[in-house]
N, C-alpha and C positions, 0 to 999 in steps of 0.2 A: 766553491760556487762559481758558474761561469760570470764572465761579465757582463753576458745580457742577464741574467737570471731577474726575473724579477718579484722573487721570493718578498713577501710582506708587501704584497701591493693588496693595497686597502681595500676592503669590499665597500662598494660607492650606491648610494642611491642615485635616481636618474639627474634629479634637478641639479648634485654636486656633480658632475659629469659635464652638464649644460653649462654651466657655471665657470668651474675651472678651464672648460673647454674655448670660452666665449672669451680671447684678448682683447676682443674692445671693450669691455665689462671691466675687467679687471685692471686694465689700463684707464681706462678711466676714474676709475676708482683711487688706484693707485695716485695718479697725477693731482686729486682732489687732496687726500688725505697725505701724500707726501711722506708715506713710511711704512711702515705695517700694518697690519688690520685683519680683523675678524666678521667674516660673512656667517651671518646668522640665518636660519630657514622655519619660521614660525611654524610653518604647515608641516615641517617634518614633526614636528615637535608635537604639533595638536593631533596627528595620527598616532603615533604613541600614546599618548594619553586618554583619545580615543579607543584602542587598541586594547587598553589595561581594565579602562570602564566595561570593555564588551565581555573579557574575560569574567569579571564578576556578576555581569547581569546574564550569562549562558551558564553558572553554577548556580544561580539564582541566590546569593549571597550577597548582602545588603553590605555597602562599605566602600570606604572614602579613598581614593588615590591623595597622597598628599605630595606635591611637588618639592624633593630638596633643595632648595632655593641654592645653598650654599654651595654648588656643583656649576653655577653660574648667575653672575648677577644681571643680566639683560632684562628691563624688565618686557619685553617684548613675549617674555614664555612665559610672565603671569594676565596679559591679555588673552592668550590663551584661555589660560586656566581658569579667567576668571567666564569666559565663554564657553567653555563645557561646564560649569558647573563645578571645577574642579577645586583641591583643596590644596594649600601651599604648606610646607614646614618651615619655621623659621626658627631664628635661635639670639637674635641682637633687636634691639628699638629699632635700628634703619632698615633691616630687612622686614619686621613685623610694619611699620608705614608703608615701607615700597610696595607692601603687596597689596595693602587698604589704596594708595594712591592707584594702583592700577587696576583698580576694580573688584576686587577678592572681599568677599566679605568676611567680619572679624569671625563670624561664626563657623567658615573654612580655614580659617588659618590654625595650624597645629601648632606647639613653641616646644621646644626640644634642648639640647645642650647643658649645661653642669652649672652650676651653681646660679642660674637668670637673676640677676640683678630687681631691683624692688620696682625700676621703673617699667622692666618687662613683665614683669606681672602684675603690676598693676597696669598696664595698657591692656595687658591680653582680659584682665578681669572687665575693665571695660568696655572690648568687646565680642564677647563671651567667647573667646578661643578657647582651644582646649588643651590644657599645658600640662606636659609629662613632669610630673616629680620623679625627682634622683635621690633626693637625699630629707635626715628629718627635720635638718632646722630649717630646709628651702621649705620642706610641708607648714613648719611652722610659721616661717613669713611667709608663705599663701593665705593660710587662715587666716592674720593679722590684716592683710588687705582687703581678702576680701570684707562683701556686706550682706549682711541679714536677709534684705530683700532682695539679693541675685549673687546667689554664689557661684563662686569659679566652677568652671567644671577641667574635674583631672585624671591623668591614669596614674596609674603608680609604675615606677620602671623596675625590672625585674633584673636582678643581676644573675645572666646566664651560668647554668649549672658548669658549660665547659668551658669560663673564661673566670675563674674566680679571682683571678689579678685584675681586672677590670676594674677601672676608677668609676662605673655606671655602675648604680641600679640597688636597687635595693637584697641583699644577702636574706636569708628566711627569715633570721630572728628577726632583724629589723624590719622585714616586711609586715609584719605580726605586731610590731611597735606602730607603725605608719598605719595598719589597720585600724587599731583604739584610739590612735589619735583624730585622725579622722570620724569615726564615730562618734567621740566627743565635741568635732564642730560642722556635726550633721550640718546645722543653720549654715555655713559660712562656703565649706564646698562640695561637689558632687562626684562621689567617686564613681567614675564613670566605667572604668573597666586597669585592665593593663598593658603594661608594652615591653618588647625586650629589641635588642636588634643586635644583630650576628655578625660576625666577621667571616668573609670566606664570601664564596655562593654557592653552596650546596645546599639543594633542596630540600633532602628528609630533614634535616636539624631546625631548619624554621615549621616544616610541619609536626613536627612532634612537640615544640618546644610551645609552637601555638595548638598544642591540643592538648598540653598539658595549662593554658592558660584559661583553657575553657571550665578546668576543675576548677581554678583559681576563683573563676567569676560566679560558677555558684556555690563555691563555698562563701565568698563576700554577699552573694544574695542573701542566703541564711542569717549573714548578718545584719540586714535589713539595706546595703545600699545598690544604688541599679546595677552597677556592674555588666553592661550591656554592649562593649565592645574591647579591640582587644588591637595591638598593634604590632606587626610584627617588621616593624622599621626598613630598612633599603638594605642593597648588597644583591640588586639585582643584574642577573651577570648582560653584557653585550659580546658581539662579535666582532673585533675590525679587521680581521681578514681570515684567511680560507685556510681549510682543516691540514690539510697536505703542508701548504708553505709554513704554515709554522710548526708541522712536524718536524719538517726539512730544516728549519732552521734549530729548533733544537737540538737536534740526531750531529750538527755539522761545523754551529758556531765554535769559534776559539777564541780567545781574547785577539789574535791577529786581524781578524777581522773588526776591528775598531781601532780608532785611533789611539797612540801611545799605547797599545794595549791595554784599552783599559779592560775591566772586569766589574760585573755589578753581582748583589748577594742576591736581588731578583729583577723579575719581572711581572706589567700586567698579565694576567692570560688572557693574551689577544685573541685565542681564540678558545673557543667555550659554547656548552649548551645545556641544557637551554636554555633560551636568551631571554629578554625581557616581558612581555605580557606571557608569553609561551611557558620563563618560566613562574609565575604566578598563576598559570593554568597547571602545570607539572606539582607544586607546592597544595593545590586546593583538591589534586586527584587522589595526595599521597596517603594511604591510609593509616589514622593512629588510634590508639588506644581510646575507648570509649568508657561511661562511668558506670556501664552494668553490662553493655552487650557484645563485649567484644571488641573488633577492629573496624573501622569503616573510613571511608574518606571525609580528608576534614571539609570538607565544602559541604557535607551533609551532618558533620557534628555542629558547626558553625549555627545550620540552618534547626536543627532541633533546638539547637540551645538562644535563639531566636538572641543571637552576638555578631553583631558588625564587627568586620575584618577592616582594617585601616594599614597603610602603609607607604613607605616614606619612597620610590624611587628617582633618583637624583638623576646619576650618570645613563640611565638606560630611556628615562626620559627626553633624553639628548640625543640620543645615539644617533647618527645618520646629519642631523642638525645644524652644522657647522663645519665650515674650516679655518685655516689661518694662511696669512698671504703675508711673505715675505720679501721685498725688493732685495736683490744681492745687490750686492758695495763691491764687493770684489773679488777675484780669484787665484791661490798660486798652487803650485805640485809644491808636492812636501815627500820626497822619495818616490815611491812608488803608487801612491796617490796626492788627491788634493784637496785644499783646501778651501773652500766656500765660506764666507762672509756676509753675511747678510746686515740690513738695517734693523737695528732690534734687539733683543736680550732674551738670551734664552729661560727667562721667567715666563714667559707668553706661554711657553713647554711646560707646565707646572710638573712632569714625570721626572724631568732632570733634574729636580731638588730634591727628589727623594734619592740619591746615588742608583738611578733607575735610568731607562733611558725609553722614550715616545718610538715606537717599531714599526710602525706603520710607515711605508717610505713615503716622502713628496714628492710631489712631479716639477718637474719644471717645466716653466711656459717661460717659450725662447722668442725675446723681440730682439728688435734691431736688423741689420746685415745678415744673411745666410754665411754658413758658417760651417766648415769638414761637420760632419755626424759620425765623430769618433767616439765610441764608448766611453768610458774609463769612471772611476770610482773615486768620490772627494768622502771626508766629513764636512758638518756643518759647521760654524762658529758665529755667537754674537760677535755686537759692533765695541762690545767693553775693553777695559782694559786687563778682566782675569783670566788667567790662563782655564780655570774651569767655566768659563761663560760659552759652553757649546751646547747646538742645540742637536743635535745628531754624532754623536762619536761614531757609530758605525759608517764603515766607509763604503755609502752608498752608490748604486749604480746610475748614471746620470750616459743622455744618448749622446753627449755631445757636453765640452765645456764649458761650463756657466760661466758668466759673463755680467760685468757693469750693466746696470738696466732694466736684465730679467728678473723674472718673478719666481720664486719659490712657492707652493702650496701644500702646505700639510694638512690632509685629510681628516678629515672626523674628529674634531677639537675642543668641540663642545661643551663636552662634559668635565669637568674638574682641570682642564689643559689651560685655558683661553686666562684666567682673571687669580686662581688660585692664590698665586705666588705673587703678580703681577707687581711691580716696582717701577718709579722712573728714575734710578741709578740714572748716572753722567745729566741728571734731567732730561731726560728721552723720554716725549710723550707716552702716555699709555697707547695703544692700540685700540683704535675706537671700533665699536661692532657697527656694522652694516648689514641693516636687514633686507632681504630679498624679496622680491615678492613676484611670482607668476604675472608676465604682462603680455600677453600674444605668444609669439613664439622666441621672446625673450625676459627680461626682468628688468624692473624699475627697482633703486635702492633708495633710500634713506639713511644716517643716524638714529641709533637705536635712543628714545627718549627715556632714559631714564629714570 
């Protein structure tokens, strides 16, 4: 690759443009908060979500967006959510409150995750969330909790035909057991339909798998209980940069192109489609198997079998939503390229804990003195003291040598990058979010409360 190349440069929405672009913004910021930091954009957020709504009200299918809380904890994107009307997934007591404290009410909030503790469901029973069972002793202490005169209401979680290692979900026999069980404390819960959720993102496996949910649902009518929606959890794909550069970089990379040479087993796919509400209109066109007539689209099996569609998107909810701003410490050449330092620890990057690495390049925004605008190519590194605390092994292209001062920007952070991992090792503050918000023809920030 040449050294201007600028293969994996992010695909940006405008206002992360205006943003990164605005050094007084950033600089100021910076000077307030004294380290690193993460700029949040509520409105990119509430368009998405927006976004995902419209797609199911143009299939004319009734059903819930649920916000994966766990993809980021701002609560700024459950203000949001709780202003469209939207619905939150949570999985802990502190995120099931964060999201009552910021306006969501209990009866949007979903609870999810493997074995919920008594105190999460008995919070979620009290108010009336609707919480996936995994397993039969969890069904068994649901029942236990709940009461007579206002029972829980639940899905039952399906464990996917083509992941039978899966520590989720209930397997057939057992699902057949979790059914009579249920039956038996008709008074206590309401089984409300079911859920599964996929690894991967490819489209036909969640529309077949939720269309084989739909037989699920009225086989459990028969059995006398509602069974009236159905979830088909998150793994909705995004885009962060363009179709070519990341061909190009597949077809080209070598482990020399990274520091020490390293070598990873993967990566995200950075680039992908379709994308987020697009593809949950691709999932609801795709046609499946029906219970007498054939094949038809699930958006129209959904609507015969009068079954709300529910579903979990975390990371695509984000998408565009966020950066992260890194002050550099300092810089040296290291043979043939160099080395970048920054304030900060590469847990802010939650990609690089999985032996994965964040692809998307950063920009640099250059203060101080003017300075040659020679190319040349560094890796990143936290400010720690381990030799794996880097936030970029590959050796990026940069127009000029970074420098004491400047600021670092990594693009589109949002989603599962910003807080995942997040640590304050050496006691290094966290990185606090900063929300943005549209003010003339620039932006006013705050601290995100909360």
């Amino acid at each position: 690759m040449a050294l201007t190349d600028d293969a994996l440069r992010a695909c940006e929405r405008p206002w992360a443009v205006a943003a990164r672009t605005d050094v007084g913004l950033l600089t100021q910021i910076s000077h307030a908060v004294g380290g690193p930091f993460h700029l949040i954009h509520p409105t990119s957020f509430a368009d998405n979500l927006a976004a995902f709504q419209a797609v199911l009200r143009r299939h004319r299918v009734d059903g819930h967006v649920f916000f994966g809380k766990k993809a980021n904890k701002a609560g700024a994107w459950l203000r949001e959510t709780a202003t469209l009307d939207g619905s939150v997934d949570v999985a802990s007591v502190p995120e099931f409150v964060h999201a009552l404290a910021n306006g969501v009410r209990g009866r949007n909030i979903g609870v999810t995750g493997a074995a919920k503790s008594d105190d999460l469901l008995w919070l979620a029973h009290r108010h009336d969330a609707l919480v996936a069972i995994d397993a039969l002793d969890e069904l068994d202490r649901a029942a236990a909790i709940a009461q007579t005169n206002a029972p829980m209401r639940i899905l039952l979680r399906v464990l996917p035909p083509n992941s039978p290692n899966s520590r989720f979900g209930f397997n057939p026999d057992a699902l057949g057991v979790a059914l009579q069980r249920v039956g038996e404390a008709r008074r206590r819960l309401v089984m409300d339909g079911f859920s599964f959720h996929l690894d991967g993102y490819a489209v036909q496996p969640r529309a077949e798998l939720a269309g084989r949910l739909i037989g699920y649902c009225r086989h459990a009518r028969n059995l006398g209980f509602p069974a009236s929606a159905i979830s088909i959890g998150g793994g909705f794909a995004c885009r962060y940069v363009e179709a070519e550069d990341w061909r190009r970089f597949h077809r080209d990379v070598t482990p020399a192109d990274f520091h020490a040479d390293k070598t990873f087993t993967h990566f995200y796919p950075y680039h992908q489609g379709p994308t987020g509400a697009d593809m949950l209109d691709a999932i609801l066109d795709s046609p499946v198997d029906g219970d007498t007539d054939g094949r038809g689209s699930l958006a129209a099996r959904l609507r015969d079998a009068e079954i709300q569609l529910c579903l979990e998107p975390g990371r695509a909810l984000l998408d565009g939503a966020g950066m992260t701003v890194f002050p550099v410490q300092g810089f040296k050449r290291n043979d043939a390229h160099g080395i970048v330092t920054v304030a900060g620890l590469s847990m802010s990057l939650s990609e690089q804990w999985k032996n994965s690495e964040f692809l998307p390049t950063p920009f640099l925004v250059q203060r101080g003195p003017a300075r040659p605008q020679q190319p040349m190519r560094a890796a990143v590194g936290g400010s720690s003291c381990m030799e794996y605390d880097v936030l970029t092994w590959r050796k990026i292209p940069f127009p000029a040598a970074p420098r004491h001062g400047d600021l670092l920007v990594y693009p589109n952070t949002a989603g599962y990058q910003m807080d995942k991992n997040e640590s304050a090792f050496h006691q290094l503050a966290l990185p606090p979010k900063i929300v943005l918000t549209a003010q003339g023809d620039g932006f006013s920030w705050r601290m995100d409360a909360q």
